[in-house]
ROBAPA-197326 format. One record per residue (C-alpha): x, z, y; residue in one letter. Coordinates in steps of 0.25 Angstrom, whole numbers, plus 5000, padded with zeros to 4 digits. Layout:
<guros>
XZYA ...
</guros>
This chain:
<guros>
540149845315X 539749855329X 538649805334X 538049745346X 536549715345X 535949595351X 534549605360X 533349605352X 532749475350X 531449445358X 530049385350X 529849255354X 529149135348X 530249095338X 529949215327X 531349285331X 531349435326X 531249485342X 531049635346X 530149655332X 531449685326X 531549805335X 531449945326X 531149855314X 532749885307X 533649905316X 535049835314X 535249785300X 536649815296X 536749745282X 535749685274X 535849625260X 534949525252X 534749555236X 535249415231X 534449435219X 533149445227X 533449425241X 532149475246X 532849605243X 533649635256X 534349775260X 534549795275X 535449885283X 534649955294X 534950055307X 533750125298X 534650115284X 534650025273X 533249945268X 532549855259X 531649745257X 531249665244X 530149575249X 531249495259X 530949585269X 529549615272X 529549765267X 530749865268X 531149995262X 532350095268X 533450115258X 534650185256X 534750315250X 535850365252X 536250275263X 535550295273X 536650385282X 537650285284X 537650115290X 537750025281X 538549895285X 538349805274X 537449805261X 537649725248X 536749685235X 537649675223X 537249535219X 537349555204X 536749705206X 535749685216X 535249835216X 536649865219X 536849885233X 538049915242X 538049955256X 539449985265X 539150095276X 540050125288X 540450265285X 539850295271X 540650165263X 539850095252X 538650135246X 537850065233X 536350065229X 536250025212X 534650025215X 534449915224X 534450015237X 533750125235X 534850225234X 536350235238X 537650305234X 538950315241X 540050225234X 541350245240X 542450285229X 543750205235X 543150175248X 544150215256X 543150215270X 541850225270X 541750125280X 541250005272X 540749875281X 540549755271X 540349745256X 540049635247X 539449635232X 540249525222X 539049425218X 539849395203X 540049545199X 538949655202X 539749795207X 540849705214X 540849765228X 541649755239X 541749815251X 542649805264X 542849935276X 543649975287X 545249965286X 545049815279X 544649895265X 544049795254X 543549885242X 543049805228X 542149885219X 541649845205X 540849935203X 539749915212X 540350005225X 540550125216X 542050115218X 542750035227X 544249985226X 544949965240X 545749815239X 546749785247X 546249785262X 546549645269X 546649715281X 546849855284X 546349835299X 544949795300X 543749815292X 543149735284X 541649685291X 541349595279X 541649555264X 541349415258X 541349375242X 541649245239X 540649205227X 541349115222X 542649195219X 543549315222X 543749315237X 543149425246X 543149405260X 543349515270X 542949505285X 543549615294X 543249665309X 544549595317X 545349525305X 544449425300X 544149395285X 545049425274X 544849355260X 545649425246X 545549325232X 546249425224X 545249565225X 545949595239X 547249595235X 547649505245X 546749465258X 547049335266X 546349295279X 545949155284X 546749075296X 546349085310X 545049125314X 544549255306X 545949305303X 545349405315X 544149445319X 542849515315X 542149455304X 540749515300X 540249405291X 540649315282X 539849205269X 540549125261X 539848985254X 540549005241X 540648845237X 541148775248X 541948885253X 541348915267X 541249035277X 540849095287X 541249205294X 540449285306X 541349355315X 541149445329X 541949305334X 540949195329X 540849125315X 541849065308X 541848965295X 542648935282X 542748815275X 543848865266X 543349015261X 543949085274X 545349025274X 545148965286X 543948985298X 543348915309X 542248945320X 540948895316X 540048965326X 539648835334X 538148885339X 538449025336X 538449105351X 538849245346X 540049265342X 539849395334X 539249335321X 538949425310X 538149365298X 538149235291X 537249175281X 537249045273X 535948985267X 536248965253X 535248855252X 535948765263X 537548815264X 537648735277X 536548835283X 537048965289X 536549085297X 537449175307X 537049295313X 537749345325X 537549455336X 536549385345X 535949275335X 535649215321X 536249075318X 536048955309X 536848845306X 536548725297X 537948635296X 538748735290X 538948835300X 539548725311X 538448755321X 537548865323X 536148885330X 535549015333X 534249025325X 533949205331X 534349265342X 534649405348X 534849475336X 536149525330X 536349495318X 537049585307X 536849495293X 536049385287X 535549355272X 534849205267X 533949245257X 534449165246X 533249135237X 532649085251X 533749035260X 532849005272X 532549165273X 533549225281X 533749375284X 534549415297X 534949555300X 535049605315X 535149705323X 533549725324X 533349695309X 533249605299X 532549485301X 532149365292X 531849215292X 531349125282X 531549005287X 533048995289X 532949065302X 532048995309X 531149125311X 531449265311X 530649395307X 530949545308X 530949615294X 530449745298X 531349835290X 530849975296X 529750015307X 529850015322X 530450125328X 529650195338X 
</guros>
């Protein structure tokens, strides 16, 4: 996706990340937690992909094999965790089995190489999915060494982002000016809400499997579900950008959320009604709660990636390679 970068954030007395994040990263594309031990996190970088196992204090370059291409989203197979998956913008998916260190091309029955969004199935290890241009939706069982193409919800747009439903068979695709598109049957049919995101971009989208709610961040605000996407509402009530790309629900507290937009990080406390701004001047790309901790929140920025452990009261830099200069 395109991208305009917010102004550097300036130090000041409130422990905000400020100009230290300059030459420590660069823009983190994608970044994924190990939800087995999510003091293992992978990161996307301008510098190419990295590691941490100690929650960020020390990192490692990875990527063999990788290294030549953007990558534009990451995943941990939940059942497989040293099973990685990585969707690139012109060399189509890629898959680690050892936890990172080395990479191989996986694209039989791609039919692009364009790949912006993938998704891991949290039931079945090597139940991949993975969404491109031209609305194309491809399953693999295998774990990503060959794909299947369903049928496309839409042969228009792209699709930015997928979503698994937890809890079922649903699969959720956000496109780049249609909306979102759900499928109950594998993709064999698609369907798309009334009203408000049957247009638009939508770039993230999280899903609270037992009451049914979502949220969707879009390039026009943030927009909430009661019924699992059948119908949608604004719900961006504090919320001063528009553009908002990353969403994040505490799992110890469902009513706590975080947004992360092109200018700010927000947090709301009454279920996403109403948002205050806890960060500013940074954009930001993705956010992870680490769940074994809740209050220990990772954003990640077009300077970095930064951390807090106290549910975004302060801020720090994790310093993922050296200065340049």
């Amino acid at each position: 996706m395109a991208l305009l970068l917010a102004r550097p954030a300036s130090a000041g007395d409130d422990g905000g990340p400020g100009f230290v994040l300059q030459g420590e990263g660069g823009l983190v594309t994608a970044f994924a937690l190990d939800p087995s031990a999510p003091s293992t996190i992978y990161a996307a970088t301008a510098r190419g992909l990295y590691k941490t196992t100690d929650s960020g204090a020390s990192w490692r370059r990875l990527g063999a094999g990788l290294r030549e291409y953007s990558l534009l989203a990451v995943a941990v197979d939940p059942r497989s965790p040293s099973r990685l998956y990585a969707a690139t913008d012109s060399g189509g998916v890629f898959r680690s089995s050892d936890a990172g260190e080395h990479w191989t091309e996986s694209n039989v029955g791609l039919a692009s190489r364009h790949v912006g969004a993938i998704a891991a199935d949290a039931r079945r290890a090597g139940l991949v999915y993975a969404g491109g241009e031209a609305g194309r939706v491809y399953r693999s069982d295998d774990g990503a060494a060959t794909w299947k193409e369903l049928l496309p919800p839409t042969t228009k747009v792209a699709v930015t982002v997928l979503a698994l439903d937890p809890s079922g068979d649903r699969i959720y695709a956000g496109t780049n000016s249609e909306g979102v598109y759900w499928t109950d049957d594998g993709g064999a049919t698609w369907r798309r809400p009334a009203g408000v995101l049957r247009r638009g971009t939508v770039w993230s989208l999280t899903l609270d499997s037992g009451s049914g709610e979502m949220f969707a961040g879009t390039h026009d605000g943030l927009f909430r579900s009661s019924d699992r996407g059948a119908t949608w509402t604004s719900s961006g009530r504090g919320i001063r950008s528009l553009n908002v790309l990353a969403i994040a629900r505490d799992p110890s507290a469902p009513g706590t959320l975080y947004a992360g937009t092109a200018a700010a990080i927000y947090r709301s406390t009454d279920q996403g009604f109403s948002w205050s701004a806890i960060q500013s001047d940074l954009y930001v790309t993705a956010l992870a709660i680490d769940p074994a901790s809740p209050s220990t929140i990772y954003a990640a920025t077009h300077l970095g990636l930064i951390k807090s452990e106290d549910s975004g009261g302060r801020w720090r830099p994790l310093r993922m390679a050296p200065p340049s200069g």
